[in-house]
VEXBA-633017 format. One record per residue (C-alpha): residue number from 1; residue in three letters; x, y, z. Coordinates in nm, 2 decimals. Example, Ala and Ser with C-alpha at 12.3 -4.5 7.8 and 13.67 -1.06 7.14 Angstrom:
% VEXBA-633017
SITE    i   aa      c1      c2      c3
SITE    1  ALA    1.23   -0.45    0.78
SITE    2  SER    1.37   -0.11    0.71
This chain:
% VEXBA-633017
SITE    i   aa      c1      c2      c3
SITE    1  UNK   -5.83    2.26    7.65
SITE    2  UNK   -6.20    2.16    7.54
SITE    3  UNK   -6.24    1.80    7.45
SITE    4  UNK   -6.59    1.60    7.43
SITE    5  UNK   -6.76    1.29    7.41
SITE    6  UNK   -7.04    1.25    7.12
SITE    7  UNK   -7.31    0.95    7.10
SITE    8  UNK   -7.56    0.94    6.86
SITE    9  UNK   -7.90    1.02    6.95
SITE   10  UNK   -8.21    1.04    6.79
SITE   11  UNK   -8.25    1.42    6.77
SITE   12  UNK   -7.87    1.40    6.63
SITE   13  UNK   -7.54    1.39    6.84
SITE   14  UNK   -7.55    1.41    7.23
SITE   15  UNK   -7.22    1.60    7.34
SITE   16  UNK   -7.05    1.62    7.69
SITE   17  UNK   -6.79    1.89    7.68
SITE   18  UNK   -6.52    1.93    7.95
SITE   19  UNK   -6.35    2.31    7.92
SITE   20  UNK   -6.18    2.47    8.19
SITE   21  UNK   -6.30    2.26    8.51
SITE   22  UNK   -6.63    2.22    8.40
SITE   23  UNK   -6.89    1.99    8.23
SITE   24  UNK   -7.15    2.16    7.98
SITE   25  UNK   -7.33    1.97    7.72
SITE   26  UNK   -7.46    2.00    7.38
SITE   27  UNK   -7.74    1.85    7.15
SITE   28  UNK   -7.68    1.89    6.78
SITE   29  UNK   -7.79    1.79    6.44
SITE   30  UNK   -7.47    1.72    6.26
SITE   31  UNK   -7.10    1.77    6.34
SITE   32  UNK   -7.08    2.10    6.13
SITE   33  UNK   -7.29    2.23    6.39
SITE   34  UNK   -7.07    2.14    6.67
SITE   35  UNK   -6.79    2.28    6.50
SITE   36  UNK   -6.96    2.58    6.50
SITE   37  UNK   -7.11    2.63    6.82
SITE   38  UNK   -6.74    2.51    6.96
SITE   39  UNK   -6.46    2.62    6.71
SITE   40  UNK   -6.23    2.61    7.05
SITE   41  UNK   -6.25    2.26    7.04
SITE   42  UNK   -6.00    2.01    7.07
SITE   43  UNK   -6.05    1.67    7.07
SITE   44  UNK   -6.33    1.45    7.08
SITE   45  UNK   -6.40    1.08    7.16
SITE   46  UNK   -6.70    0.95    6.92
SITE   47  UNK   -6.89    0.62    6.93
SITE   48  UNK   -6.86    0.57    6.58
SITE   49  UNK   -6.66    0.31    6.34
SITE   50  UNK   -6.41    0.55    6.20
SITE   51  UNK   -6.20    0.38    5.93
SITE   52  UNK   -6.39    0.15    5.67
SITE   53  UNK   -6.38   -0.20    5.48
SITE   54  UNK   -6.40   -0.16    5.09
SITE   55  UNK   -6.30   -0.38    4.78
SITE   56  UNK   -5.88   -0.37    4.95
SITE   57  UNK   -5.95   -0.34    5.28
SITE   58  UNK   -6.12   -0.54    5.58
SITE   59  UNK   -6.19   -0.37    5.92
SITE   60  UNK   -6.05   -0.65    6.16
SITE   61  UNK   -6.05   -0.43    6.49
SITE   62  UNK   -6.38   -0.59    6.63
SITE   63  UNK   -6.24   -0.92    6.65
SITE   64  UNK   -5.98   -0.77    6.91
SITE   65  UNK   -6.25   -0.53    7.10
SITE   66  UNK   -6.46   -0.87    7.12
SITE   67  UNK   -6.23   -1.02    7.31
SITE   68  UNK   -6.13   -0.71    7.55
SITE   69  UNK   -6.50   -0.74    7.62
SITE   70  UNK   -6.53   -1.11    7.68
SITE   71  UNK   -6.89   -1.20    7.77
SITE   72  UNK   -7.00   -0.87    7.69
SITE   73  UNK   -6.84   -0.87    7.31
SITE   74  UNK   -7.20   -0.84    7.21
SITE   75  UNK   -7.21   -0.46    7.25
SITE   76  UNK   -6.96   -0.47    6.95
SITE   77  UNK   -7.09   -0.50    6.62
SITE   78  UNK   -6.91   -0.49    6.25
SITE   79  UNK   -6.98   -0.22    6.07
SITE   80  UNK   -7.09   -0.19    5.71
SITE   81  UNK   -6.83   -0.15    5.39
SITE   82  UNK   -6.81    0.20    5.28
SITE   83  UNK   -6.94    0.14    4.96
SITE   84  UNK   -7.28    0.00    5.17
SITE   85  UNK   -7.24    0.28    5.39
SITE   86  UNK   -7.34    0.55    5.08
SITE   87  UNK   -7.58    0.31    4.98
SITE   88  UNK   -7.94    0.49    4.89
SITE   89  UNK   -8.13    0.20    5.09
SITE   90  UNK   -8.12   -0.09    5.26
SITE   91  UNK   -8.17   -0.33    4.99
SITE   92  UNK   -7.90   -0.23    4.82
SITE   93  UNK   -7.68   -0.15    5.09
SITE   94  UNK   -7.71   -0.57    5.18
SITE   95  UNK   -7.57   -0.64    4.83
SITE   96  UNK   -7.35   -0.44    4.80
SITE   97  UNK   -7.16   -0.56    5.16
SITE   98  UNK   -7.21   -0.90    5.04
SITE   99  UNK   -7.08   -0.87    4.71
SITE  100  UNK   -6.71   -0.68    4.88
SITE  101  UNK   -6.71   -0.85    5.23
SITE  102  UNK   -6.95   -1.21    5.15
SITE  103  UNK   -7.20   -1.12    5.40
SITE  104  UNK   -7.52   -0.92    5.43
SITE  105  UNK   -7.59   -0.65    5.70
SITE  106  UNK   -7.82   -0.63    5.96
SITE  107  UNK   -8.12   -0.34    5.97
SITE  108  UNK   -7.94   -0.21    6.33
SITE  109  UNK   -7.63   -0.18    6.12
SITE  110  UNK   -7.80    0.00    5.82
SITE  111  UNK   -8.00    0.25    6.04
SITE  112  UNK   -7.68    0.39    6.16
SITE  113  UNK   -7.54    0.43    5.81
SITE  114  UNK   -7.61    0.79    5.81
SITE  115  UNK   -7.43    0.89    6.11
SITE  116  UNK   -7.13    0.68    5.99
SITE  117  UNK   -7.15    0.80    5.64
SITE  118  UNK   -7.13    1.22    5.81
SITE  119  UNK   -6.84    1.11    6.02
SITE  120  UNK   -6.66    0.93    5.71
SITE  121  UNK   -6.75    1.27    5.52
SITE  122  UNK   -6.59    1.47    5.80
SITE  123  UNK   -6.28    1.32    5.78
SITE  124  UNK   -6.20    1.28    5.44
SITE  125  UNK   -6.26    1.68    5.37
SITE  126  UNK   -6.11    1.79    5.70
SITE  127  UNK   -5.89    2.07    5.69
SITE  128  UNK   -5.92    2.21    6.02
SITE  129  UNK   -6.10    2.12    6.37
SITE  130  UNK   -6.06    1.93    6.66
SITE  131  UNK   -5.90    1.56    6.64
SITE  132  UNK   -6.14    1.28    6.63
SITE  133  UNK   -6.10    0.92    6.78
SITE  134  UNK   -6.36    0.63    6.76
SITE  135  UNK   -6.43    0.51    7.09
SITE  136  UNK   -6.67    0.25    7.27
SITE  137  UNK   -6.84    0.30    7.60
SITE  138  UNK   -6.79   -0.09    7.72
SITE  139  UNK   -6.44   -0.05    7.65
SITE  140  UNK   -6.40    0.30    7.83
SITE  141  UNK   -6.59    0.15    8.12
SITE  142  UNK   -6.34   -0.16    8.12
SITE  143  UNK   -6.06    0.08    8.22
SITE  144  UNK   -6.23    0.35    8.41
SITE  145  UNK   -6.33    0.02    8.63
SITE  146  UNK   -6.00   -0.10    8.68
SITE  147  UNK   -5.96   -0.28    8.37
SITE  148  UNK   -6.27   -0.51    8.46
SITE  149  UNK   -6.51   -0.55    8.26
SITE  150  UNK   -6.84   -0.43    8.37
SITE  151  UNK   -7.15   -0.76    8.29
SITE  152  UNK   -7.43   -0.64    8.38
SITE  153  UNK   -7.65   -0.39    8.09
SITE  154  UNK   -7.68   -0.06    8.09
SITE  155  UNK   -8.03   -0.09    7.93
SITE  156  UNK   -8.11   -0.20    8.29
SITE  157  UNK   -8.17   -0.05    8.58
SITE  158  UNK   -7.88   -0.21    8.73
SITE  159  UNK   -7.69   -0.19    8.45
SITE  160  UNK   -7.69    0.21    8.46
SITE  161  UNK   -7.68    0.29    8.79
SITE  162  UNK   -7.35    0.09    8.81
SITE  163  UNK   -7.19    0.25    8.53
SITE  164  UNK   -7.34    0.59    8.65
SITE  165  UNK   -7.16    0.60    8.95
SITE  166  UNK   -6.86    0.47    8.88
SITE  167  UNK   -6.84    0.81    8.68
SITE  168  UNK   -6.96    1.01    8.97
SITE  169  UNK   -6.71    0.86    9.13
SITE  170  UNK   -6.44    1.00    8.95
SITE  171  UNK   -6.66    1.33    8.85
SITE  172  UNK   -6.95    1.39    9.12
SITE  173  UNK   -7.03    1.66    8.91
SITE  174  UNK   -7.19    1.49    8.66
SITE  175  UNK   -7.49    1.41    8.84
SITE  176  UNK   -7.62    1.77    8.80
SITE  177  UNK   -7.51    1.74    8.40
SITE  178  UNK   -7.73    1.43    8.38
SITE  179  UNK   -8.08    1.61    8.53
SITE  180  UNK   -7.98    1.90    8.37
SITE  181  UNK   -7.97    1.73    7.98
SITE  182  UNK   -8.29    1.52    8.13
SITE  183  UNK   -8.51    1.81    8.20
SITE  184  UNK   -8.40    1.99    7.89
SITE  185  UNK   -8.45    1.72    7.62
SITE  186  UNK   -8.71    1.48    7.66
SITE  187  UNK   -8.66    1.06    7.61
SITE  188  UNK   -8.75    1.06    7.26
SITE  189  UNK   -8.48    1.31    7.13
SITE  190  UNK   -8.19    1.24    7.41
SITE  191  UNK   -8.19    0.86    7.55
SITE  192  UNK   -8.04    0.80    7.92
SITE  193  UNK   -7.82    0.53    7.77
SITE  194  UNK   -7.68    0.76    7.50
SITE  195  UNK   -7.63    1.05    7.80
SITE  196  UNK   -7.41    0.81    7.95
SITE  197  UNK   -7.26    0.67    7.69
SITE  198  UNK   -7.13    0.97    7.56
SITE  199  UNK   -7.04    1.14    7.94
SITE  200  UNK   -6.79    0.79    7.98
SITE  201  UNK   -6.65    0.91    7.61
SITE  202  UNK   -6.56    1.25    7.77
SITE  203  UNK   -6.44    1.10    8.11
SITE  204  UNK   -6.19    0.89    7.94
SITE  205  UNK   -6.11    1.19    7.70
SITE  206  UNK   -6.06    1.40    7.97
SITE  207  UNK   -5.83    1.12    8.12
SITE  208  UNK   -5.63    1.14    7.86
SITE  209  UNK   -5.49    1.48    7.91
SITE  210  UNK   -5.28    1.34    8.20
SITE  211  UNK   -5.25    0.94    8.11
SITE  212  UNK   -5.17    1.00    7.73
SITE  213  UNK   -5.41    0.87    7.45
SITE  214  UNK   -5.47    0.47    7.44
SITE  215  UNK   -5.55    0.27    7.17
SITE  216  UNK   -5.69   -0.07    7.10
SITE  217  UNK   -5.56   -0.19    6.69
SITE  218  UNK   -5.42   -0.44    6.52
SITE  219  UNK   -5.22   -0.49    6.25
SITE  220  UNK   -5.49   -0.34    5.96
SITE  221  UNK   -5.49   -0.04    6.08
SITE  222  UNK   -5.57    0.20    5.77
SITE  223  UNK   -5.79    0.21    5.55
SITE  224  UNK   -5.81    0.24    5.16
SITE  225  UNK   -5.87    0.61    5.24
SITE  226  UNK   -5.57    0.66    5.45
SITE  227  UNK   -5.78    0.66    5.77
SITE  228  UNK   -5.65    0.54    6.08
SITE  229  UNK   -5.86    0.21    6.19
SITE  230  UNK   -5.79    0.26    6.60
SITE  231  UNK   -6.02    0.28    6.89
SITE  232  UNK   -5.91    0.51    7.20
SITE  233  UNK   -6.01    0.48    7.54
């Protein structure tokens, strides 16, 4: 069964696949691409809020990954309203979340707008195609490190090379996925941080065939869209 884990990136979407024993990896522009490079696949993992607020419906999950994070809840960060989301720029996009949810947005939040508003499209016009689960990398890392939460950052030297190999240790593979997407793509289309953040998305994925999908929610846990509001790790 071929499952991945997708980060955003600033060519696109950084993918690690796991098919048949093996890692391989992917760099697209949009999901539609991925879907049709890799019809064969499954299920992914996505570091992206899946599930939004609107005039009838408040996203509550980040209170609860905040707290499964503790001193590290700053890696979690609300997203925008839908309505903001499809919003044609940032001005109005700030208004418009303050006029449905009382407070204004952040640039970080609006620059990522885009890549929530293809995922939200995805969704809603899916017919067929693999299952799709919003994940967080902090939160994967929590359980893939014995439910401890990991302090120090990854934008760090540090940081990375502790969450790096607590993958290899579970995959000593991956080492050779990492130079590989490093000497293909250079810094400016494919960060290191996003490499691993989406190779800990596919880790826990791949976990999942054997331990059964997990799931941080709470009690609003669908949207005004019928989406499920739930993040798997």
């Amino acid at each position: 069964m071929k499952i991945a884990g997708i980060d955003s990136c600033p060519l696109g979407w950084i993918v690690i696949l796991h098919n048949a024993e093996k890692f391989t990896f992917e760099a697209v522009n949009s999901i539609d691409e991925l879907i049709e490079l890799h019809p064969d696949l499954h299920r992914i993992f996505i570091d992206i809020p899946i599930g939004l607020s609107s005039e009838n419906f408040v996203r509550t999950i980040e209170s609860k990954l905040r707290n499964e994070l503790g001193k590290r809840s700053s890696t979690i960060f609300t997203p925008a309203c839908r309505k903001a989301v499809y919003a044609s720029d940032y001005d109005e996009a700030r208004a418009i979340n303050k006029e449905i949810l009382g407070k204004s947005i952040s640039i970080q939040s609006y620059n990522i707008s885009k890549k929530i508003r293809e995922i939200d499209k995805y969704i809603q016009r899916k017919s067929k195609g693999f299952e799709i689960y919003e994940s967080h990398p902090e939160i994967c890392f929590k359980y893939l490190n014995n439910s401890e939460v990991i302090l120090s950052k990854k934008s760090n030297k540090e940081g990375f090379e502790e969450r790096f190999n607590l993958l290899q240790s579970y995959f000593p593979e991956l080492n050779q996925v990492y130079k590989s997407i490093t000497t293909t793509f250079p810094k400016s289309k494919v960060k290191p941080d996003d490499i691993l953040d989406a190779m800990v998305l596919c880790v826990s994925n791949l976990k999942s065939n054997t331990s059964g999908l997990r799931f941080v929610e709470d009690e609003q846990n669908k949207d005004e869209q019928g989406i499920l509001v739930k993040v798997a790790y």
